[in-house]
C-alpha positions in Angstrom: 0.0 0.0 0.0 1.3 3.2 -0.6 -0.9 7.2 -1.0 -0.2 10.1 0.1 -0.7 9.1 4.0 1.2 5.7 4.0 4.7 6.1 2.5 6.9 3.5 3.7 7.4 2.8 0.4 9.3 6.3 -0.3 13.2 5.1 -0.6 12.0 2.1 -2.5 10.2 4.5 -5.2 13.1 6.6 -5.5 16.3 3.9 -6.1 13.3 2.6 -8.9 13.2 5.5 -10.1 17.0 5.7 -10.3 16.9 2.5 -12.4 14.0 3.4 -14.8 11.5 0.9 -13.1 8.0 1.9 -12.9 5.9 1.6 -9.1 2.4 1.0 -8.7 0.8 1.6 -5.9 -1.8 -0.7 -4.2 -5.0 1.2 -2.4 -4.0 5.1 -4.0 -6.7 6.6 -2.7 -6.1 4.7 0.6 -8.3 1.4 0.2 -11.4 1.1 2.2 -11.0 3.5 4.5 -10.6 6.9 1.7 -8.0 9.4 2.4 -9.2 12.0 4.7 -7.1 15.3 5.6 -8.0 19.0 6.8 -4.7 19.7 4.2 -5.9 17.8 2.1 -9.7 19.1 1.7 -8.3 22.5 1.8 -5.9 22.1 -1.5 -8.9 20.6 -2.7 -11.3 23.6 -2.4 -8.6 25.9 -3.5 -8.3 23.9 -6.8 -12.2 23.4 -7.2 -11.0 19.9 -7.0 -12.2 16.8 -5.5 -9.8 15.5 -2.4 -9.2 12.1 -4.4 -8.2 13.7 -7.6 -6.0 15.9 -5.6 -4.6 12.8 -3.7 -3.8 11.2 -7.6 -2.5 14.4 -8.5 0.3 14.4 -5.8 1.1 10.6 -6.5 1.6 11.4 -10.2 4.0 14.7 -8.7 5.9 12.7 -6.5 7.9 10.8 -9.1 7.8 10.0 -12.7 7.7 6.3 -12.2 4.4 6.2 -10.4 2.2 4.1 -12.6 -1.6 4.6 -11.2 -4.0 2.0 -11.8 -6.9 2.7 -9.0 -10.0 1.3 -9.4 -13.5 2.2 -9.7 -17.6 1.1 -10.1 -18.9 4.0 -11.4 -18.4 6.5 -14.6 -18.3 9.2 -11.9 -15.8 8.1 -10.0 -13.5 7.4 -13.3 -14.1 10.9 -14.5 -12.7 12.2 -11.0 -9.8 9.9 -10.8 -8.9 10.8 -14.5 -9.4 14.6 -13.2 -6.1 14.2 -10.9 -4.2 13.6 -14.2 -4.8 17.3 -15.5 -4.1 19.0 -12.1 -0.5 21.1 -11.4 0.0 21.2 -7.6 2.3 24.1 -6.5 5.4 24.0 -3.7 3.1 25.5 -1.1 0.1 22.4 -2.0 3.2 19.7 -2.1 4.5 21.0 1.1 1.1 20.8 2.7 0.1 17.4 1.5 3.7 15.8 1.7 3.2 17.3 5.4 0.5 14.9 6.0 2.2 11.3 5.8 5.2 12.2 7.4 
């Protein structure tokens, strides 16, 4: 498992990286119990975003080997975890959220 809230994964993903090997990450969006984060709700509304796509968003930030695969029932829920995809997060929003697994 590994989202923005569990990241015991982190050196792993980064000597990948170093070696061109892609990471995917099992329950993204934190499983069955979703990610939940005052910091997290609050880059959210200042994107007009959703905290989930925000949550994909910073996954897809934190390195270039991140392959996301997270899965879904419903059209709705596809469109919003394709809507992380199309999001920038600045410093201050990577601060805040890397802020919150640590």
């Amino acid at each position: 498992m590994y989202n923005l809230a569990y990241r015991h994964d982190d050196p792993m993903i980064d000597e990948l990286a170093e070696a061109g090997i892609a990471y995917v990450p099992f329950f993204p969006l934190g499983g069955f119990t979703p990610l939940q984060s005052d910091a997290l709700s609050a880059v959210a509304t200042r994107l007009a975003a959703t905290p989930m796509s925000v949550a994909l968003a910073w996954l897809l930030h934190r390195s270039a080997n991140i392959l996301l695969i997270p899965g879904t029932a419903s059209s709705a829920h596809l469109r919003e975890n394709a809507a992380g995809a199309g999001i920038t997060l600045t410093e201050d929003d990577l601060a805040a959220l890397d802020k919150i697994g640590r």
